[in-house]
LOLUMDREN-750482 format. One line per field, with one value per residue (C-alpha): residue number from 1; x, y, z; residue in three letters. Coordinates in steps of 0.02 Angstrom, whole numbers, plus 50000, padded with zeros to 5 digits. Layout:
N
num [NUM_...]
x [X_...]
y [Y_...]
z [Z_...]
residuo [Ala_...]
***
This chain:
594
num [1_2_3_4_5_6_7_8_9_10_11_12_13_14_15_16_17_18_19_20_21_22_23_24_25_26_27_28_29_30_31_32_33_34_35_36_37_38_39_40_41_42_43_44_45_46_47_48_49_50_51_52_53_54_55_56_57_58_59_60_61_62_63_64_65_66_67_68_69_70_71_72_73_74_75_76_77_78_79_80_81_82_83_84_85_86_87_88_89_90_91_92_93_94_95_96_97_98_99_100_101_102_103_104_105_106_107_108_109_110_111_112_113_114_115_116_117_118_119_120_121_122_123_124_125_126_127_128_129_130_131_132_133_134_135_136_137_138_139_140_141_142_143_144_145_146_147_148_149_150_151_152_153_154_155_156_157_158_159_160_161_162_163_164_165_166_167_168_169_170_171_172_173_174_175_176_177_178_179_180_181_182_183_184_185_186_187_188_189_190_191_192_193_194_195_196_197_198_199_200_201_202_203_204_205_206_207_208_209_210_211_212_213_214_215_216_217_218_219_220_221_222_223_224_225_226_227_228_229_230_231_232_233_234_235_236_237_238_239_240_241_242_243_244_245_246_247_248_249_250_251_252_253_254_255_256_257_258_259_260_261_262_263_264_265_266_267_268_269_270_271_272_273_274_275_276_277_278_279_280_281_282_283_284_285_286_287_288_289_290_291_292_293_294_295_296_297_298_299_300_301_302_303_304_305_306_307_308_309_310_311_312_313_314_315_316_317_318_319_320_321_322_323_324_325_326_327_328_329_330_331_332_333_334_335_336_337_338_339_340_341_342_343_344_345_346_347_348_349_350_351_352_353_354_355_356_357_358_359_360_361_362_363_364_365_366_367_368_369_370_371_372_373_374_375_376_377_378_379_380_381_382_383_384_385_386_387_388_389_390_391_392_393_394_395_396_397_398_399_400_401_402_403_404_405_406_407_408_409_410_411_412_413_414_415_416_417_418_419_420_421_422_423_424_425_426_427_428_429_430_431_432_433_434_435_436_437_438_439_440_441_442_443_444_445_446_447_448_449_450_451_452_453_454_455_456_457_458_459_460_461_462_463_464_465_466_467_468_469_470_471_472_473_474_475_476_477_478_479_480_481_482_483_484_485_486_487_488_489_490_491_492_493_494_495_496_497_498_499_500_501_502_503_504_505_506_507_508_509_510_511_512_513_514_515_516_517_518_519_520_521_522_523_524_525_526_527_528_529_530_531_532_533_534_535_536_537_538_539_540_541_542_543_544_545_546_547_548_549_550_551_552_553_554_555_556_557_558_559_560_561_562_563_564_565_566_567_568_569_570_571_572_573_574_575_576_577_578_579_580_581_582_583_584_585_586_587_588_589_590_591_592_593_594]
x [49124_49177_49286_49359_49408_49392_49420_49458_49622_49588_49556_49686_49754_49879_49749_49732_49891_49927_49742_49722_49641_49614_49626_49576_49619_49757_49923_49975_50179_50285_50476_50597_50729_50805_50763_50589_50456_50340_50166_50070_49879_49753_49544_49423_49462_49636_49816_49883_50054_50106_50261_50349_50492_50586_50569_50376_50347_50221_50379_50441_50288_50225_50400_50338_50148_50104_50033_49865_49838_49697_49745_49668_49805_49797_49902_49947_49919_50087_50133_50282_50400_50396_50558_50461_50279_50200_50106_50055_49918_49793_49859_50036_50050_50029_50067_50028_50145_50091_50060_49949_49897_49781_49771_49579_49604_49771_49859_49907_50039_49970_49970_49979_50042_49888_50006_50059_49968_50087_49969_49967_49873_49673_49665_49749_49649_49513_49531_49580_49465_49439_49601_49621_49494_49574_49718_49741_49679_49538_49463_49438_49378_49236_49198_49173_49062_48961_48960_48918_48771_48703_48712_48636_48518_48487_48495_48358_48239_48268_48228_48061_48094_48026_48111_48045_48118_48067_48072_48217_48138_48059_48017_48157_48196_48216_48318_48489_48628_48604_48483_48544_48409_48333_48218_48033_48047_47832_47814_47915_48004_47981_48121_48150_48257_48357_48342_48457_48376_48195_48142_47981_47938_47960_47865_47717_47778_47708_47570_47528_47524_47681_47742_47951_48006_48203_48335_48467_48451_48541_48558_48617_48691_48777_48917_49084_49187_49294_49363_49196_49082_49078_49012_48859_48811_48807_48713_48628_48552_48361_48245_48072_47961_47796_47732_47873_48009_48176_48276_48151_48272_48427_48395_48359_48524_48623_48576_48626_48772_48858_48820_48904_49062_49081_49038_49194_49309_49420_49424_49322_49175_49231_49054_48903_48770_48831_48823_48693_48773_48673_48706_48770_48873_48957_49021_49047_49164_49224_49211_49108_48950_49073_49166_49297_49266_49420_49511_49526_49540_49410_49394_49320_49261_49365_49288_49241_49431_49449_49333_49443_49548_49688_49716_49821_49791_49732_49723_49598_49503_49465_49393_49304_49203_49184_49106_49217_49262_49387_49402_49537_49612_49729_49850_49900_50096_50158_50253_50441_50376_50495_50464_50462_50307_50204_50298_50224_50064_50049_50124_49999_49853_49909_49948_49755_49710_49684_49794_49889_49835_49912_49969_50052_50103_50054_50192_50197_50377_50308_50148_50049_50134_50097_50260_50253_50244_50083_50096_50140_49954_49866_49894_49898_49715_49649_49774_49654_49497_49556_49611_49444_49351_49463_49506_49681_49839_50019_50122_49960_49974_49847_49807_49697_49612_49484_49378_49188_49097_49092_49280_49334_49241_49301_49505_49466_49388_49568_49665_49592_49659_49800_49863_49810_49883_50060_50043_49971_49818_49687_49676_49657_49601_49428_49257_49196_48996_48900_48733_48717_48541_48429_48482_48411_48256_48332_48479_48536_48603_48761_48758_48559_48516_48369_48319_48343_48291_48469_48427_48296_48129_48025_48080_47964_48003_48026_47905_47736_47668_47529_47652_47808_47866_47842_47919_48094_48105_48316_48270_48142_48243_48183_48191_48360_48487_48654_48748_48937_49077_49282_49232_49144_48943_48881_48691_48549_48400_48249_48070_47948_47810_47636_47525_47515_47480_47609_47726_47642_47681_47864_47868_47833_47966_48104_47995_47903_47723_47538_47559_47734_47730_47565_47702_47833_47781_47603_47621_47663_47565_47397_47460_47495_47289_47230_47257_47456_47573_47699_47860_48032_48189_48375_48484_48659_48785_48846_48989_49046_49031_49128_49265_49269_49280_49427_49498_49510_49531_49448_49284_49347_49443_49273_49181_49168_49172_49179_49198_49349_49362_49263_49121_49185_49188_49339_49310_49147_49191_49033_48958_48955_48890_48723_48680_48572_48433_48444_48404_48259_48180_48197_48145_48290_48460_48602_48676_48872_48930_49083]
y [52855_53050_53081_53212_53103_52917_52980_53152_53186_53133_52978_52855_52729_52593_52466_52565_52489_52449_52519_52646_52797_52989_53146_53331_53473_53610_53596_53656_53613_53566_53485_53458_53358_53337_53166_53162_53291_53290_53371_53395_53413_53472_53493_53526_53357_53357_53325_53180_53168_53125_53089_53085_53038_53136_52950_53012_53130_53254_53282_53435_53510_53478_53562_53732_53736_53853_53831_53830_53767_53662_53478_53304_53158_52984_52861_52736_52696_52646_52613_52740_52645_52666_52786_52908_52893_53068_53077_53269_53215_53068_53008_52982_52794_52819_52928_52907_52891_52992_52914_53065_53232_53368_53550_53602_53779_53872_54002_54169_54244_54216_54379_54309_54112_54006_53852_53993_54070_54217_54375_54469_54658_54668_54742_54586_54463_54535_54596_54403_54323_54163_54141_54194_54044_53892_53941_53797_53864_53980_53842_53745_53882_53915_53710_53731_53864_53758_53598_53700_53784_53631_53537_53697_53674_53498_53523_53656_53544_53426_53564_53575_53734_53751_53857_53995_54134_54317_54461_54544_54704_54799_54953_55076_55060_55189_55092_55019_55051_55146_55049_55002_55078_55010_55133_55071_55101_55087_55201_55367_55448_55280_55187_54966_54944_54797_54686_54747_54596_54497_54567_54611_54466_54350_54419_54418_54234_54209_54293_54206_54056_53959_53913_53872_53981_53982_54074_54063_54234_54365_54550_54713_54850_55004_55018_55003_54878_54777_54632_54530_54637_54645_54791_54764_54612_54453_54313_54252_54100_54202_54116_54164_54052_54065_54059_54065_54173_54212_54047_53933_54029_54005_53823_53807_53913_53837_53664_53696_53810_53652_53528_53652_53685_53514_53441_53553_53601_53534_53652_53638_53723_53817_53809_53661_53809_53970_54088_54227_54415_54556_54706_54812_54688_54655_54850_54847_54689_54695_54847_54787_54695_54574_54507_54379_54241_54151_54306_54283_54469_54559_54748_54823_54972_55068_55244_55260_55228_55379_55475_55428_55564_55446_55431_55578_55536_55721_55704_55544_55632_55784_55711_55578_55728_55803_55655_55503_55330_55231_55063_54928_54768_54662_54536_54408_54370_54516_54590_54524_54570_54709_54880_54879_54761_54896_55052_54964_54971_55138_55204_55083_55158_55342_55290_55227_55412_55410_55486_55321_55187_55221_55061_54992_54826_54761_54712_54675_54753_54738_54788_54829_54947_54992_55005_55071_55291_55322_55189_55317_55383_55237_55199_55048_55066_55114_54949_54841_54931_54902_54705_54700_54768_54685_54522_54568_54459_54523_54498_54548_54720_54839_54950_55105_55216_55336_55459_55476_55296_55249_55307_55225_55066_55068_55095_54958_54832_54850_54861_54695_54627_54702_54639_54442_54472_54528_54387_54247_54213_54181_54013_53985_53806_53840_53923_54038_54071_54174_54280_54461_54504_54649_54774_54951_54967_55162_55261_55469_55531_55641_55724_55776_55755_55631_55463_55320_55138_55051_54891_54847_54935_54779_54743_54684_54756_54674_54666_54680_54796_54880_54954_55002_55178_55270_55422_55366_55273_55249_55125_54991_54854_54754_54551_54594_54478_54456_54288_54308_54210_54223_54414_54411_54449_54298_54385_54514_54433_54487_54447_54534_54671_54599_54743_54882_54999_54952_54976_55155_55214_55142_55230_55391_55389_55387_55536_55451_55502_55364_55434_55386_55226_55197_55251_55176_55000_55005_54804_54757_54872_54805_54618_54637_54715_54549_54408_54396_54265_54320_54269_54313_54268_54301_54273_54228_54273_54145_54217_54244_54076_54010_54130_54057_53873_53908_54018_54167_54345_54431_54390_54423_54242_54142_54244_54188_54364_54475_54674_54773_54917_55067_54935_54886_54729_54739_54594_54640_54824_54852_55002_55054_55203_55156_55240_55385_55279_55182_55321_55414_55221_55249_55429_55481_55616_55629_55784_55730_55850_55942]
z [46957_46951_46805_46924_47064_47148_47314_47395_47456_47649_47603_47569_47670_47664_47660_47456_47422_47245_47180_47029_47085_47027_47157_47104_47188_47207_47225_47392_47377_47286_47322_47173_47230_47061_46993_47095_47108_47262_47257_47406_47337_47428_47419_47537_47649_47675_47589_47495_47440_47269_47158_47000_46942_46798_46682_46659_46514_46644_46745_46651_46635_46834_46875_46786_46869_46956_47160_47177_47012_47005_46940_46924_46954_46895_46987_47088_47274_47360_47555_47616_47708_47907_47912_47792_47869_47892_48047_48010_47879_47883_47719_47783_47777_47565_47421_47262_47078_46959_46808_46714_46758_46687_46726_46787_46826_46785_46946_46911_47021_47211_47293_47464_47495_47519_47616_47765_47907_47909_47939_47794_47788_47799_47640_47561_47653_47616_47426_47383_47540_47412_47434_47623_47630_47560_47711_47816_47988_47922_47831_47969_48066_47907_47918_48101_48115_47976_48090_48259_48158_48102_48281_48356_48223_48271_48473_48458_48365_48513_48635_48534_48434_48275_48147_48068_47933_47976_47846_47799_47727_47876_47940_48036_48222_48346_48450_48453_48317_48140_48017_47833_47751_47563_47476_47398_47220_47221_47376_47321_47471_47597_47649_47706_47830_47864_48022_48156_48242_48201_48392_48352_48221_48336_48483_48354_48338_48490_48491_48327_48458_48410_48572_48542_48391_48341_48193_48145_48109_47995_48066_47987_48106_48038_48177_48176_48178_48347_48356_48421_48315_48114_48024_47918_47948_48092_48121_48297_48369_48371_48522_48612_48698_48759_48957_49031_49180_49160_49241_49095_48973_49041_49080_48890_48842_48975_48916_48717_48741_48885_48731_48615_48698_48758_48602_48482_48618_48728_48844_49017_49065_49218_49286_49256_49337_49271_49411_49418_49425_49454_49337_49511_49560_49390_49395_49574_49591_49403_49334_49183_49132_49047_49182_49143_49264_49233_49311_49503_49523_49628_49656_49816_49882_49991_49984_50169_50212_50167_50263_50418_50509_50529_50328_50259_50080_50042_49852_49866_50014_49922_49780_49881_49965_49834_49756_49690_49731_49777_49720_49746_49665_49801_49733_49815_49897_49813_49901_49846_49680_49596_49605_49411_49421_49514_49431_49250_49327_49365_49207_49116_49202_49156_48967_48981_49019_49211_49322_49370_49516_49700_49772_49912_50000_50175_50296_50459_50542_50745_50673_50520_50406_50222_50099_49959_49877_49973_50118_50237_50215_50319_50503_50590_50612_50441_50371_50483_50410_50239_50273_50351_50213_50053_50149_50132_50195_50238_50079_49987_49874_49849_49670_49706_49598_49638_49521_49446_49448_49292_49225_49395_49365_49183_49227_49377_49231_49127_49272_49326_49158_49171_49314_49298_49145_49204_49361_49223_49333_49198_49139_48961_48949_49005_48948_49118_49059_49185_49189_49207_49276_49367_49241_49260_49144_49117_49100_49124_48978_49042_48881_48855_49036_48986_49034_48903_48886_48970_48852_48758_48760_48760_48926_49054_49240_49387_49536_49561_49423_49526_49651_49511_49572_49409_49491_49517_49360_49384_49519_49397_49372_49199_49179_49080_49055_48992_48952_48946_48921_48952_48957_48796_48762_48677_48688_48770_48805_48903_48965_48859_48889_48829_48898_48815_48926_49019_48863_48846_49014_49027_48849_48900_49049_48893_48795_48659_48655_48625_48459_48425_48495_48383_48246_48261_48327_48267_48208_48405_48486_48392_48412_48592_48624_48538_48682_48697_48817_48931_48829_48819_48721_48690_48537_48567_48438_48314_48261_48435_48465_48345_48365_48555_48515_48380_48516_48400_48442_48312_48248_48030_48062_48083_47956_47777_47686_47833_47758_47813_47961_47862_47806_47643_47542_47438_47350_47273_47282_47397_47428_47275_47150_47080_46898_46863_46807_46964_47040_46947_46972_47139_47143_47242_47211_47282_47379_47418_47555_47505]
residuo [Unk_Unk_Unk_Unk_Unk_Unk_Unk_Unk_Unk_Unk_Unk_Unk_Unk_Unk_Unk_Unk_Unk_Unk_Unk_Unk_Unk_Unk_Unk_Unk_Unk_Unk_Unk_Unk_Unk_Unk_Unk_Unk_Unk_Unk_Unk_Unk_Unk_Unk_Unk_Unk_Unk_Unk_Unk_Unk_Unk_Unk_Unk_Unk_Unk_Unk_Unk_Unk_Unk_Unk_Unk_Unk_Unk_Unk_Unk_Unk_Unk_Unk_Unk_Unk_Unk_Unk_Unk_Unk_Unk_Unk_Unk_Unk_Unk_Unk_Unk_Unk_Unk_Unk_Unk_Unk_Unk_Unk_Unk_Unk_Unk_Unk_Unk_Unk_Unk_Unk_Unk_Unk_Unk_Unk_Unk_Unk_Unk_Unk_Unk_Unk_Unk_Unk_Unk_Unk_Unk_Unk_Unk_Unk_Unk_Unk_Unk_Unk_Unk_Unk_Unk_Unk_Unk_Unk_Unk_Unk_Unk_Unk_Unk_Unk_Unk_Unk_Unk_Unk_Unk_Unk_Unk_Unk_Unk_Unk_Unk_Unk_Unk_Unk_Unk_Unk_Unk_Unk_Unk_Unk_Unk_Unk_Unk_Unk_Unk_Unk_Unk_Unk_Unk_Unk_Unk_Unk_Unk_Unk_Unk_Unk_Unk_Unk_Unk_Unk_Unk_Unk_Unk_Unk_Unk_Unk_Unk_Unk_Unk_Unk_Unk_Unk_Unk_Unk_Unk_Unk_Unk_Unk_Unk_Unk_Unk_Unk_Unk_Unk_Unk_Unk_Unk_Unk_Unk_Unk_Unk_Unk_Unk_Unk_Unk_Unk_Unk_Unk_Unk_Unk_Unk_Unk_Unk_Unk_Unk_Unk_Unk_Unk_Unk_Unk_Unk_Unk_Unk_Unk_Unk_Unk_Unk_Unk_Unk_Unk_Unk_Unk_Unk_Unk_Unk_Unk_Unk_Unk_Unk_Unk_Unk_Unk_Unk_Unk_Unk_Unk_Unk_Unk_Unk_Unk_Unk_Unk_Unk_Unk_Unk_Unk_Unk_Unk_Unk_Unk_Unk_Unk_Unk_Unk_Unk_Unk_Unk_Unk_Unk_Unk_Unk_Unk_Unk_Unk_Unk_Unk_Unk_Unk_Unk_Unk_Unk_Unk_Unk_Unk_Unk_Unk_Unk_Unk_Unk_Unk_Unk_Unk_Unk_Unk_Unk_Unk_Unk_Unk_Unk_Unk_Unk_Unk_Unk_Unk_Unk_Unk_Unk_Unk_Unk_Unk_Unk_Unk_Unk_Unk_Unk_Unk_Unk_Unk_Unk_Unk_Unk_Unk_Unk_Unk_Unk_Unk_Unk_Unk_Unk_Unk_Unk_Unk_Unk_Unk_Unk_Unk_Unk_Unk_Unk_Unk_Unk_Unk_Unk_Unk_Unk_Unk_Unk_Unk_Unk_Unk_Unk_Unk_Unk_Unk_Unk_Unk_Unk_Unk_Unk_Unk_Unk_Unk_Unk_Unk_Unk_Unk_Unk_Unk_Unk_Unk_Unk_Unk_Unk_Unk_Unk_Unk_Unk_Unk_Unk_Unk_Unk_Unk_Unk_Unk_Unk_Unk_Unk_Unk_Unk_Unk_Unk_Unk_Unk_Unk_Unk_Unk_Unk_Unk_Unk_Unk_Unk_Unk_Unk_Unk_Unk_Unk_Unk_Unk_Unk_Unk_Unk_Unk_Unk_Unk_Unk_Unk_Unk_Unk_Unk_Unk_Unk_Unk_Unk_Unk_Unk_Unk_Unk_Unk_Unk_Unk_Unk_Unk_Unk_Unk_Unk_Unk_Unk_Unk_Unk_Unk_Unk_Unk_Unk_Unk_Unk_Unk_Unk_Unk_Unk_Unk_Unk_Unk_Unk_Unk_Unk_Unk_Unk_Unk_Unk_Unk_Unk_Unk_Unk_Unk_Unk_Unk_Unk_Unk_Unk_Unk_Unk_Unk_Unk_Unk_Unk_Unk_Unk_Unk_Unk_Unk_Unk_Unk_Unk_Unk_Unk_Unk_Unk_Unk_Unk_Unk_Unk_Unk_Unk_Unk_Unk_Unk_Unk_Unk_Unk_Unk_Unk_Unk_Unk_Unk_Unk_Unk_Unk_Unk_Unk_Unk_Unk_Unk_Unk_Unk_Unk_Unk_Unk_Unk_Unk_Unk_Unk_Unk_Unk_Unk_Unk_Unk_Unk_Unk_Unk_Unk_Unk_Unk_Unk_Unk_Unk_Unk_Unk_Unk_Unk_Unk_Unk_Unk_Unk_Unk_Unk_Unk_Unk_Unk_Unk_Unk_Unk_Unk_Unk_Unk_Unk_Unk_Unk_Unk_Unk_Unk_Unk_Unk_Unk_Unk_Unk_Unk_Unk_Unk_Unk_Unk_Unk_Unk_Unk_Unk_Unk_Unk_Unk_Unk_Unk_Unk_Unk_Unk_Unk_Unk_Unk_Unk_Unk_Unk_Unk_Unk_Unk_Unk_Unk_Unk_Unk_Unk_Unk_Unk_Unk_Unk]
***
């Protein structure tokens, strides 16, 4: 027996009743109600209530402790009566007399109550995260994220995965976000860098021969912070398998993420088969690669209206010849809604930086007519073109909004949330998972007017590789793939190019030369000429996950020492200044710019 403890504090029952026992843990509350003294103590299980009365020689001195003080109780097991059962705590049935207690670990002055979920300031949290920790609701989120890890864990071995650690010190990429660099103390003037993920490790993985390789996988990124992305640091679920096409992956991540959800939520999965979206349509009928699936909201293209002679909406016709787009959102029997409801739309939209969204509802007075500030734009005819084109009802409402594609698709996307928002269309209770596919393997740069890798660079494209047209490199599609859920990116993922002269030539389309891809990937590159499998792979987020299944907003409440907005950890006072020694060791200086 533990000279700390008999049991932990989740564990009593009435069927205890009358036995000796000894708890440890910290006091959570305490209620002084003169001649009694109730203590609420707490450890890593759960609470158990405990009591003494002012006859006992500790009572004084448990009066003056401070919360959070770390005791160990000796005492007695009794049964509450029924009329003072607490059904809140597992322990409710009992509490316990205190017959002796000794102080473990004296409190100083709490600078933020550990017994309340009242939102206190980042900084706080985060100065004093061990005690942000012992909270009620983010401990259970930190214990959850533990169990999902270890069933995913479990569920991949199942799947026939084998687990595998990848290094941590590696060279620099030239793709994706800003690498944390580490310099070599032996090799003067070279630098690590830090994982931004183990992409390349484990496509040697397979060409090492393993054939099912997963990680759960730390990654270092030097981006700022949002609330589904930490700064620094994240972990993933890290897969790649051997010999097989795109739908073998998502049967294996459709199987384990259903198990997962089902398994520590009680919400519903929306879908069994999660739908397949190409990347087009995703911008075209949501506005975003990150649709939200539990939103019922579609948006349409209505451009061509607008080429009509019988619509007198000059401002949208000019700028649809002179290149923009007009897309739509229609909402359903809205037509008795107030005029407040659409006027709040519009002034949302133009507080979002567009130039507001044009609406109006269809009616039918002896005829189809549109009410509304630009109704009186559309005739009969061009109503029954739109209705035709939208699948719009009378009673139904339309939001407009035309400009450039991409800020048009991007206003559409919030509009979209916007408005099931305001008309409570999006149910909460369930988990809507979906695939984006048939991404573009390339990308314009507005700014530099070159073409970029749209994803990752190890993509494999689609069709038959003898007859790819090279020349109009905007129209390869890769086997790139998305999974998202409830509007949120869980992971990228992507069948993988094994041929390296393949990888050369798609290479050169984004600007690198033989010799730099020799450079920079000179590890995969040799690997990939010595008898490699068609593979691919995708790693969805962890902490994503969890932050879904303990339906949290921000990704800092599932995190165990997550750093604060400008990347800092102001617990251990990370980054920090490193001596001068430090750095003649390291052959380095420092130039601060002024």
């Amino acid at each position: 027996m533990s000279k700390y403890r008999t049991h932990n504090c989740d564990e009593l029952r009435k069927e205890h009743d009358g036995e000796n026992v000894i708890l440890s843990g910290w006091i959570n509350k305490k209620r002084d109600h003169g001649n009694l003294l109730f203590i609420d103590l707490r450890d890593n299980y759960g609470v158990t209530q405990c009591v003494i009365d002012k006859e006992n020689l500790n009572f004084e001195n448990l009066e003056k402790i401070q919360l959070e003080t770390v005791i160990k109780i000796e005492g007695k097991v009794i049964k509450r009566a029924k009329d003072s059962i607490n059904n809140e705590i597992n322990t409710g049935e009992i509490e316990l007399i205190i017959k002796n207690f000794f102080t473990l670990g004296e409190c100083k002055e709490l600078p933020l109550p550990v017994f309340s979920d009242q939102e206190y300031a980042e900084e706080i949290r985060l100065k004093y995260r061990f005690l942000d920790l012992r909270r009620k609701k983010i401990h259970e989120n930190i214990i959850l994220r533990s169990k999902v890890i270890s069933f995913i864990r479990n569920e991949m071995n199942k799947l026939g995965f084998l687990e595998f650690q990848t290094p941590i010190l590696t060279s620099s990429s030239p793709e994706g976000a800003r690498d944390f660099l580490v310099p070599s103390r032996l090799n003067p003037g070279k630098f690590y860098a830090l994982p931004q993920a183990p992409q390349q490790f484990k496509q040697l993985v397979m060409v090492s021969g393993f054939d099912r390789y997963f990680q759960i996988a730390p990654c270092f990124r030097d981006e700022d912070a949002r609330a589904d992305r930490s700064p620094g640091e994240f972990y993933q679920l890290d897969l790649e398998m051997s010999f097989v096409e795109q739908e073998d992956i998502f049967k294996v991540v459709e199987k384990l993420l259903s198990k997962t959800f089902k398994n520590f939520s009680d919400k519903k999965l929306l879908f069994d088969d999660f739908p397949r979206i190409s990347y087009s349509d995703a911008l075209l009928k949501y506005g975003t690669d990150k649709p939200d699936l539990r939103n019922p909201l579609i948006i349409k293209d209505i451009t061509e209206i607008f080429l009509r002679d019988d619509v007198s909406f000059d401002i949208f016709k000019k700028l649809v010849k002179s290149g923009s787009i007009v897309r739509c959102i229609v909402t359903k029997n809205t037509k008795d809604k107030p005029r407040s409801f659409f006027d709040n739309i519009d002034k949302w939209a133009k507080d979002q930086g567009s130039s507001g969204l044009a609406y109006f509802t269809i009616e039918n007075n002896n005829g189809l007519v549109a009410k509304g500030p630009v109704g009186k734009f559309f005739t009969q005819d061009a109503l029954e073109e739109i209705i035709k084109k939208t699948e719009a009802k009378v009673g139904d409402s339309i939001f407009m909004s035309c400009g450039k594609k991409s800020l048009c698709e991007n206003i559409m996307s919030l509009a979209r949330e916007k408005i099931a928002k305001d008309l409570n269309l999006v149910d909460e209770n369930v988990f809507a998972f979906c695939w984006v596919v048939d991404y573009p393997m390339y990308e314009l740069n507005e700014e530099t007017n070159k073409i970029e890798f749209s994803h990752n660079p190890f993509s494999m494209p689609q069709g038959n590789l003898d007859k790819i047209d090279f020349e109009n490199p905007l129209n390869i599609l890769a086997y790139q793939y998305d999974i998202v859920c409830n509007g949120i990116e869980l992971s990228s993922g992507a069948i993988r190019n094994h041929i390296p002269e393949l990888m050369y030539k798609l290479f050169s389309i984004a600007g690198y030369t033989q010799k730099e891809v020799n450079e920079k990937f000179s590890g995969m590159i040799n690997a990939l000429s010595f008898g490699a499998p068609p593979h691919g792979g995708i790693a969805p987020g962890i902490d994503r996950i969890i932050m879904l299944l303990a339906n949290e907003k921000n990704i800092r409440e599932v995190t165990m020492f997550p750093m604060s907005q400008n990347a800092q950890d102001l617990m251990m006072n990370a980054p920090s200044e490193i001596t001068d020694q430090q750095l003649k060791e390291l052959n380095l200086s420092i130039k601060v710019k002024k």
